[in-house]
DOVO-226024 format. One record per residue (C-alpha): residue number from 1; residue in three letters; x, y, z. Coordinates in nm, 3 decimals, decimal comma. Layout:
NODE num residu      xx      yy      zz
NODE NUM    ALA       X       Y       Z
...
//
This chain:
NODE num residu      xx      yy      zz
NODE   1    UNK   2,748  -2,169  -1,103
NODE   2    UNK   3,078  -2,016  -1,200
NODE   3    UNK   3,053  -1,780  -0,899
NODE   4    UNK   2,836  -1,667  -0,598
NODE   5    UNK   2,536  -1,457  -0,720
NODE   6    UNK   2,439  -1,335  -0,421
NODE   7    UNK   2,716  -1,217  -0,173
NODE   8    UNK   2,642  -1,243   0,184
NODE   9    UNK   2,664  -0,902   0,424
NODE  10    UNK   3,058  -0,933   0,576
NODE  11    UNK   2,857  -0,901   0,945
NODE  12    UNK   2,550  -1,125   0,926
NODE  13    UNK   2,374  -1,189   1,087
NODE  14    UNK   2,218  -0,826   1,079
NODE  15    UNK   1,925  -0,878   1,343
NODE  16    UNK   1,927  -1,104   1,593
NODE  17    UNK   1,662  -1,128   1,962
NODE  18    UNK   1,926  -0,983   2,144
NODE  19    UNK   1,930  -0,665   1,924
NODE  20    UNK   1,523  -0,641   2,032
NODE  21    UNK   1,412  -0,438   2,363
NODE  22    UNK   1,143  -0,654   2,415
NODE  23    UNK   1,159  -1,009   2,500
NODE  24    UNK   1,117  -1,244   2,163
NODE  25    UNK   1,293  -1,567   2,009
NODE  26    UNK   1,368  -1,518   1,720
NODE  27    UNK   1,427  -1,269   1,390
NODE  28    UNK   1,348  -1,312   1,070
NODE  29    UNK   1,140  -1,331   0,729
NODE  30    UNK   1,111  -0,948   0,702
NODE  31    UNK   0,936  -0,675   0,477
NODE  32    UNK   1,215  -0,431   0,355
NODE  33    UNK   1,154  -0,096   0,195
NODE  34    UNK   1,333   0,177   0,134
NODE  35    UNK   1,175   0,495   0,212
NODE  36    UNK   1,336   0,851   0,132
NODE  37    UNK   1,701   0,752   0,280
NODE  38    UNK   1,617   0,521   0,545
NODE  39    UNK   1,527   0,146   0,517
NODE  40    UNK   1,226   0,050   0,716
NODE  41    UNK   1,217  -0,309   0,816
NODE  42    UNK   0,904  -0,541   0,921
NODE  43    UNK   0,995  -0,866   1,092
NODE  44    UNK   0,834  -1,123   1,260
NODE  45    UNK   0,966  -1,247   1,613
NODE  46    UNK   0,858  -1,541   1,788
NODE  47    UNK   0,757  -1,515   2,125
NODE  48    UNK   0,791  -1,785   2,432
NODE  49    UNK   0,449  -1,918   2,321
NODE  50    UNK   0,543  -1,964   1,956
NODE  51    UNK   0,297  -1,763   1,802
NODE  52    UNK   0,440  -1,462   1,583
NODE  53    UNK   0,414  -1,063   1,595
NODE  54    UNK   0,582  -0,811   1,396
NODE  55    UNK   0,841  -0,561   1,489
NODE  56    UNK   0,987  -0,249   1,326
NODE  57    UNK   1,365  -0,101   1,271
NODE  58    UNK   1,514   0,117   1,090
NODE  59    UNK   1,838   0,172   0,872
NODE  60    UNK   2,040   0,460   0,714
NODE  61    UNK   2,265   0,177   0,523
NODE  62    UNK   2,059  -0,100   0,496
NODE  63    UNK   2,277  -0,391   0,686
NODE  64    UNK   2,262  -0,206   1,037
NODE  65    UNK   1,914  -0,189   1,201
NODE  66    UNK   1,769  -0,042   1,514
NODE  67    UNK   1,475  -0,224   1,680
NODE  68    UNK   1,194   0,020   1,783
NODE  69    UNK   1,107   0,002   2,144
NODE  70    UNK   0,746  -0,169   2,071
NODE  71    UNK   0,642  -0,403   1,838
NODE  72    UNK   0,476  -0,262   1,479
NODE  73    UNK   0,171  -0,507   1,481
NODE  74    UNK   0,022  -0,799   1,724
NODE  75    UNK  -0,272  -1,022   1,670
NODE  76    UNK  -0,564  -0,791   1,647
NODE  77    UNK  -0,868  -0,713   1,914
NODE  78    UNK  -1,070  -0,567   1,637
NODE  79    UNK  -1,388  -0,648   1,529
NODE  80    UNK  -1,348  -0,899   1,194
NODE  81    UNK  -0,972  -0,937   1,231
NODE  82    UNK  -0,878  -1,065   1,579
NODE  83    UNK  -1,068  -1,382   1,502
NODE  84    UNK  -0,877  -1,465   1,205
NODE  85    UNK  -0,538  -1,373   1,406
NODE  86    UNK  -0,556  -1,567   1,736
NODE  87    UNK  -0,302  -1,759   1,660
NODE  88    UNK  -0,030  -1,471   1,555
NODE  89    UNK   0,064  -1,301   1,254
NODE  90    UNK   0,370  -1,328   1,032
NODE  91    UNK   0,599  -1,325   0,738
NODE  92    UNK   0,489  -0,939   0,586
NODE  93    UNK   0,601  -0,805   0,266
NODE  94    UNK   0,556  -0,444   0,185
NODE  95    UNK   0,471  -0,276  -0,129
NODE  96    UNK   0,474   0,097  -0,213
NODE  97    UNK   0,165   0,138  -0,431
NODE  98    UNK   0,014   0,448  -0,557
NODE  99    UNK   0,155   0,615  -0,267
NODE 100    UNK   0,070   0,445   0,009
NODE 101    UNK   0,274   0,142   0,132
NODE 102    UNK   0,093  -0,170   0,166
NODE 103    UNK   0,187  -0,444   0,383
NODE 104    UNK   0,034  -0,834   0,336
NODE 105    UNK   0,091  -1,090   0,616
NODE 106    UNK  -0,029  -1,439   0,739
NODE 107    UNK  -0,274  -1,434   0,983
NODE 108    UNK  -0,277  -1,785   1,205
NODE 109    UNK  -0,660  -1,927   1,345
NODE 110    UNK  -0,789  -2,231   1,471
NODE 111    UNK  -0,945  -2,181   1,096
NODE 112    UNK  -0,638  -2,212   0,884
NODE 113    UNK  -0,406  -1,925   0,767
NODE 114    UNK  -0,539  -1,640   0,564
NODE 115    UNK  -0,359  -1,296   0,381
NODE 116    UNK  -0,452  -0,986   0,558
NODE 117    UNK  -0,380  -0,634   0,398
NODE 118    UNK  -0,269  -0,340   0,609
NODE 119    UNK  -0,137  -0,015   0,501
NODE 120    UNK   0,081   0,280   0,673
NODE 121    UNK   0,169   0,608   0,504
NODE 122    UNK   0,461   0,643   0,760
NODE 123    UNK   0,518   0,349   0,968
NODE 124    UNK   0,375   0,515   1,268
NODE 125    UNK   0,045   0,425   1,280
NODE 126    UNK  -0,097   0,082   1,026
NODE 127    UNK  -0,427   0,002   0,962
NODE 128    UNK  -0,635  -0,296   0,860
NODE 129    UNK  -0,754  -0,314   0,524
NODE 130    UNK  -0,930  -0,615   0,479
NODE 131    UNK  -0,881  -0,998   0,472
NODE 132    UNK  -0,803  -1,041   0,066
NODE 133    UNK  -0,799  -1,436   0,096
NODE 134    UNK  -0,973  -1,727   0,267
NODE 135    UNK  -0,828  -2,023   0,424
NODE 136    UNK  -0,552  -2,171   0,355
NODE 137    UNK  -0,318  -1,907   0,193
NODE 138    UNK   0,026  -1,807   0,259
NODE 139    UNK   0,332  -1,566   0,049
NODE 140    UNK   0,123  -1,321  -0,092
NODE 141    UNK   0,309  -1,041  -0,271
NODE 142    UNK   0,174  -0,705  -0,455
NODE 143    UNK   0,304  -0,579  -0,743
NODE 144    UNK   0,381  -0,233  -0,703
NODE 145    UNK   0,177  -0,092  -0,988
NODE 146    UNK  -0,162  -0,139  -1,166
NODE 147    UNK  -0,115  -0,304  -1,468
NODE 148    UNK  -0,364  -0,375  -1,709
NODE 149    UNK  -0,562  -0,150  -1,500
NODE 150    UNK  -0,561  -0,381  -1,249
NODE 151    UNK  -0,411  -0,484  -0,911
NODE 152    UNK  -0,186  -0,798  -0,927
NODE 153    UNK  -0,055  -1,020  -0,640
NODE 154    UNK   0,131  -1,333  -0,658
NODE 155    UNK   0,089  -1,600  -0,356
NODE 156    UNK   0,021  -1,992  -0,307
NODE 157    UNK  -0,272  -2,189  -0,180
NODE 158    UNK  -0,236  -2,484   0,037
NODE 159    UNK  -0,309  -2,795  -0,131
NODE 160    UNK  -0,305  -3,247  -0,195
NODE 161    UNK  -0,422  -3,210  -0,508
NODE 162    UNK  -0,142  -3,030  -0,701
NODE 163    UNK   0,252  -2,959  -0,542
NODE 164    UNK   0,234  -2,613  -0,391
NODE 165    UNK   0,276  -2,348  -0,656
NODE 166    UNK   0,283  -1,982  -0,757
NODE 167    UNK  -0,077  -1,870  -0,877
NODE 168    UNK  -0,151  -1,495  -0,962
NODE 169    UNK  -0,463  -1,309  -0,900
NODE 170    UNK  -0,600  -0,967  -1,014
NODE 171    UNK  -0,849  -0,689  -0,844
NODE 172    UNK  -0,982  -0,348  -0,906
NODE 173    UNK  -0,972  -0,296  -0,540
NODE 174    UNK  -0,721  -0,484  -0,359
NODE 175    UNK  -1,018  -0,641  -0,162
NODE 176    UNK  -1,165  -0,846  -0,410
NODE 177    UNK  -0,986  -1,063  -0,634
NODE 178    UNK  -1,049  -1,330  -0,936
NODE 179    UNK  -0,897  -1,464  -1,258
NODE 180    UNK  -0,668  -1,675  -1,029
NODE 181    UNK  -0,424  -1,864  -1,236
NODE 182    UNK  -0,168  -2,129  -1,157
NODE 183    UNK   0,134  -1,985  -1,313
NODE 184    UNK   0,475  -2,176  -1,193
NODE 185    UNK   0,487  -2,498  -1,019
NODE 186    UNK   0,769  -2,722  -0,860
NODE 187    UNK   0,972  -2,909  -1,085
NODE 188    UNK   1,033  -3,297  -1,000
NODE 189    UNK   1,365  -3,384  -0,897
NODE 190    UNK   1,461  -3,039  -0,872
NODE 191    UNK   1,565  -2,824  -0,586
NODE 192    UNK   1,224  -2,681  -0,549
NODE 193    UNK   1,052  -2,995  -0,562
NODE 194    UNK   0,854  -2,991  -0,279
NODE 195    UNK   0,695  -2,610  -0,266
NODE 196    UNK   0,735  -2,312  -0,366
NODE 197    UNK   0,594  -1,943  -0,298
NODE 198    UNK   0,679  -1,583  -0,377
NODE 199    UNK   0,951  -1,423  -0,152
NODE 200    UNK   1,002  -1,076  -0,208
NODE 201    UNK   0,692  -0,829  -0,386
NODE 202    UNK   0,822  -0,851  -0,743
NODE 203    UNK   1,058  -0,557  -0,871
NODE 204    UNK   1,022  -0,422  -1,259
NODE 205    UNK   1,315  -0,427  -1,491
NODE 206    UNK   1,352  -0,372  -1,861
NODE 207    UNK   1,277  -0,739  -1,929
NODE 208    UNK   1,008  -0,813  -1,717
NODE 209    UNK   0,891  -0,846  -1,332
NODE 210    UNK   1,176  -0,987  -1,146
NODE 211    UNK   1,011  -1,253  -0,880
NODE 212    UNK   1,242  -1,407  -0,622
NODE 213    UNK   1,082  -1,672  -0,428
NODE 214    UNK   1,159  -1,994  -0,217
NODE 215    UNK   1,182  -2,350  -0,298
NODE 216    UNK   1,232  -2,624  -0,044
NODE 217    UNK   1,391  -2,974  -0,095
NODE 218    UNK   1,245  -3,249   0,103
NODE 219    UNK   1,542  -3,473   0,269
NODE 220    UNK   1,557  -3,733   0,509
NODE 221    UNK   1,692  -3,526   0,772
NODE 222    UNK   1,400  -3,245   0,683
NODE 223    UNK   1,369  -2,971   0,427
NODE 224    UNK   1,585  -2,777   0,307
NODE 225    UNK   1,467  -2,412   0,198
NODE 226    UNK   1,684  -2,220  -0,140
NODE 227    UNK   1,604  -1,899  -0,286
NODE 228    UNK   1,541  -1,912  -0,684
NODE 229    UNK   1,395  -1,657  -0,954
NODE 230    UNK   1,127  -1,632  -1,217
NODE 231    UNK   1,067  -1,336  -1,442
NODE 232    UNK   0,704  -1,237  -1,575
NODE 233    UNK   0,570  -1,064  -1,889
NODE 234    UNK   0,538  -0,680  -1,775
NODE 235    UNK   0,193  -0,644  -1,943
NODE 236    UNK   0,092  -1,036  -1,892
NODE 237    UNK   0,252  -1,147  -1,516
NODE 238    UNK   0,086  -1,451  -1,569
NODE 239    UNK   0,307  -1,574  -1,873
NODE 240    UNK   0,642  -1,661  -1,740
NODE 241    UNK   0,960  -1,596  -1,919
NODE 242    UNK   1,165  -1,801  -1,742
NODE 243    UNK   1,253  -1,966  -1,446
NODE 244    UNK   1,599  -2,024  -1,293
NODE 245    UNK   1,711  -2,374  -1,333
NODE 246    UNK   1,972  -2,320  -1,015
NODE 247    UNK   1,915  -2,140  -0,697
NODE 248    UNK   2,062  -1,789  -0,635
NODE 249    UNK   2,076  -1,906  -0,233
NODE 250    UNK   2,104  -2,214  -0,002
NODE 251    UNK   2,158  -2,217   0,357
NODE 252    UNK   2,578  -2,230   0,381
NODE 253    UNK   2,645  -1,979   0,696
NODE 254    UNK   2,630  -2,133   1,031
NODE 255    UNK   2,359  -1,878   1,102
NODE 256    UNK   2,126  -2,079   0,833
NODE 257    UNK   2,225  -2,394   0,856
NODE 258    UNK   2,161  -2,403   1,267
NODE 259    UNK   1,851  -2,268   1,456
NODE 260    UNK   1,494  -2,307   1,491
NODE 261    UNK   1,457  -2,459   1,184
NODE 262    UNK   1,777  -2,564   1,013
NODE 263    UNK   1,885  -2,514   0,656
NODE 264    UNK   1,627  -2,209   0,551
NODE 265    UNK   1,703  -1,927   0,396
NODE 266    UNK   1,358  -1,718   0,330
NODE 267    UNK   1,333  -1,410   0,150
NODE 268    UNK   1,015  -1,154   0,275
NODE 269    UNK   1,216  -0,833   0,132
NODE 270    UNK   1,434  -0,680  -0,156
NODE 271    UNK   1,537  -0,317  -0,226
NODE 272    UNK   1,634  -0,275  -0,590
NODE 273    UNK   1,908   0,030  -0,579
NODE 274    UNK   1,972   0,310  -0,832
NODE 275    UNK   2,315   0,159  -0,911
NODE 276    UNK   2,147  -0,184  -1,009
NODE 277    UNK   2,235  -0,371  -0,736
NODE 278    UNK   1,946  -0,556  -0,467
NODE 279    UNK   1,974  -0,574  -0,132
NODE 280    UNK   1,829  -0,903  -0,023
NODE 281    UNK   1,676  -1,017   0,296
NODE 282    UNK   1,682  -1,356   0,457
NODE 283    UNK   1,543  -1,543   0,754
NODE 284    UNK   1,799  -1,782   0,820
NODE 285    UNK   1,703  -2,125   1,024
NODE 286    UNK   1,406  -1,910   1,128
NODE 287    UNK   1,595  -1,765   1,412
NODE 288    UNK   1,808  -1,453   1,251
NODE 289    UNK   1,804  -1,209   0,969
NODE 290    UNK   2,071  -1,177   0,716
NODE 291    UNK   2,153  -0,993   0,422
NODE 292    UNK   2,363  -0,972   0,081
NODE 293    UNK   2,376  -0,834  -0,238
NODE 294    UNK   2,276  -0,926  -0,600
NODE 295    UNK   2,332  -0,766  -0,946
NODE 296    UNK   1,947  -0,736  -1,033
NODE 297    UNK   2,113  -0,793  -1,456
NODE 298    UNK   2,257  -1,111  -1,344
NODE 299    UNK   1,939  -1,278  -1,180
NODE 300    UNK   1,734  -1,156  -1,460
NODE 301    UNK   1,999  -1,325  -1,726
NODE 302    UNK   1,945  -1,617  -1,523
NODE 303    UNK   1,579  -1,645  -1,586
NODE 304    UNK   1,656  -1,593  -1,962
NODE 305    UNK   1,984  -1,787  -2,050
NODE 306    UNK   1,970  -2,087  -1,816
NODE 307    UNK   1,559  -2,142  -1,758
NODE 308    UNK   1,366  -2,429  -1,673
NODE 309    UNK   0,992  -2,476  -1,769
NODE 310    UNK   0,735  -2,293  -1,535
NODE 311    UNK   0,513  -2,571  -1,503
//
């Protein structure tokens, strides 16, 4: 690429544990929204026995956040969910929808990994919606409107049979969901060749739903995880219009490059601004959270003018 599409935040990283009152060890893969004039961020921390919660913080700018004093959600004790989240919970995305902001996550089990569905009209209180996937499931993202009269998510099953992809799924409830379709798969010998999954919920522009998701590249000393783009029909999400040949982001920064896991940049969370710019949130190295910005014309050209085949 003739220059950087996505410039890093001057200061990142923007989170790190030691900006968290309680004792975790790590920050990253966070939910971003923007509500009103403040950002709200979910993100999941590691704690000393490696399973995951999710915290809460807040911005006025968007690049500096304040950790709330207790953590936003922890495996569950209720009846039908704490089961399913023995093993931790991680990785949300949020979605404004209808009004109410919905928030997916992983849920971790002795039974696999399933997508559970909370909500919060606030981001005082949450509650549990339901458990919208079975085992083994990870990424899922809502679109932020009904279309078609439907709900739409985007997300990716485990599986040996086929590379991990990008399948969509509809619903007339948000519970229950069908007419799952396989919609963009890695490409061989590509950046992305290993797996790939939705990153941030996808944002609507005049060409189509913008989708920014992850792609990892398997190499000898481990994988190495890249941020990409796709952009979907607005009426028919499941026909692709293109797909970004190059990545918009690779782990460069120290930050990503060195940590838990090295050489991952993961995206949970983008705020599309009024001037036409996205803010863009990372997990770097699965220890800290960065942050840039992106012209949201520029990654859509990219899906157009310099595409590879979805699948």
């Amino acid at each position: 690429m003739s220059k950087n599409i996505v410039s890093r935040f001057e200061n990142n990283p923007i989170l790190t544990k030691e900006d968290v009152p309680y004792k975790v060890e790590t920050v990253h893969n966070a939910g971003v929204v923007k509500q009103e004039e403040r950002y709200i961020m979910l993100f999941r921390s590691h704690l000393d026995t490696g399973r995951s919660i999710i915290g809460i913080a807040e911005s006025e700018d968007g690049f500096k956040f304040k950790v709330r004093p207790e953590p936003f959600m922890t495996a569950s004790s209720q009846t039908g969910f704490a089961e399913y989240e023995k093993f931790g919970i991680e990785d949300p995305r949020i979605t404004l929808l209808e009004g109410t902001y919905y928030i997916t996550y992983s849920a971790y089990s002795e039974y696999g990994v399933r997508i559970g569905l909370a909500k919060t009209m606030d981001f005082e209180s949450v509650e549990r919606v339901a458990f919208i996937t079975q085992a083994d499931y990870r990424n899922a993202v809502l679109f932020p409107e009904k279309i078609n009269g439907k709900y739409a998510r985007l997300d990716r099953p485990h599986t040996n049979i086929n590379p991990w992809s990008i399948w969509i799924s509809y619903s007339p409830d948000l519970i229950h969901w069908g007419q799952s379709k396989l919609i963009i798969k890695p490409a061989a010998y590509h950046w992305d060749e290993m797996k790939i999954g939705p990153g941030a919920p996808p944002i609507k522009t005049d060409k189509g739903w913008l989708n920014i998701y992850h792609g990892a590249f398997k190499t000898m000393a481990g994988a190495v995880y890249r941020l990409g783009v796709a952009l979907h029909k607005l009426d028919e999400p499941d026909k692709v219009l293109g797909v970004a040949d190059n990545w918009i982001l690779q782990p460069e920064d120290s930050s990503e490059t060195v940590g838990y896991v090295p050489n991952v940049v993961f995206c949970c969370g983008a705020v599309p601004e009024e001037d036409g710019t996205l803010k863009l949130y990372w997990g770097a190295a699965d220890k800290v959270l960065c942050a840039g910005t992106a012209v949201i014309d520029e990654l859509v050209e990219l899906c157009l003018s310099d595409s590879r085949k979805p699948k």
